[in-house]
N, C-alpha and C positions, 0 to 999 in steps of 0.2 A: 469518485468517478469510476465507471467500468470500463476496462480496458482490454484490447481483444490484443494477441502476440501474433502474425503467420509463423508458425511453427517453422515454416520453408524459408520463407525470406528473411525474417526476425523482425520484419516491418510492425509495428505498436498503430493501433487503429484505436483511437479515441472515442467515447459515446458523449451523449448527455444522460447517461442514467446516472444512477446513484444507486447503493445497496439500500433498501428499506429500514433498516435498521442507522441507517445515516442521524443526526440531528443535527442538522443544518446549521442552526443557530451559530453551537461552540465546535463545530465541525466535528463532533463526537461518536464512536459507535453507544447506541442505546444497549447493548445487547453484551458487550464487550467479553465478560467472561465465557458466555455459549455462543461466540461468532464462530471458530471452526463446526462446531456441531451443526450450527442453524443452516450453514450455507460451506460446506464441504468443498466446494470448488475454489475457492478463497485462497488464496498464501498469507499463511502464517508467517509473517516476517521477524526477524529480529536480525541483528546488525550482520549477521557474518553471512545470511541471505542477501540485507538490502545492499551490501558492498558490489554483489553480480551481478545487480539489476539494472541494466544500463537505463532503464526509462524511469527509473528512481527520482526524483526533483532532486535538488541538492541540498535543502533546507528540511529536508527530513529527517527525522531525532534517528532512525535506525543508519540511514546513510551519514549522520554525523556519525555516531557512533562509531560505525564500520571506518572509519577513518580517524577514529582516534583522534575527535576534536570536538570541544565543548557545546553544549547546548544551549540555546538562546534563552535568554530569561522576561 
């Protein structure tokens, strides 16, 4: 899902898009190793990012991570 931030407010604004490179199915990037490249505007996450992301879900393998708690099997 694409998600817009007001830079001003911090307010998180929700879409119904999807990045094209999405696979729906296994909820997968198609593209995974050229996603910075493909689509630049993107963050690059890993855990010590998704730890400051307050709109993070909590079931996210980077926000587990960032917290120092195991991941679901």
């Amino acid at each position: 899902m694409i998600k817009f931030e007001d830079e001003d407010t911090g307010r998180i604004y929700y879409t119904n898009e999807v990045c094209k490179q999405l696979e729906i199915f296994h909820c997968m990037c198609t593209r995974y190793a050229e996603r910075s490249v493909l689509v630049p505007e993107y963050l690059t996450l890993d855990a010590s990012l998704a730890g400051s992301l307050k709109w993070m879900p909590e079931t996210c393998a980077y926000h587990l991570l960032a917290e120092s708690k195991n991941l679901p099997m």
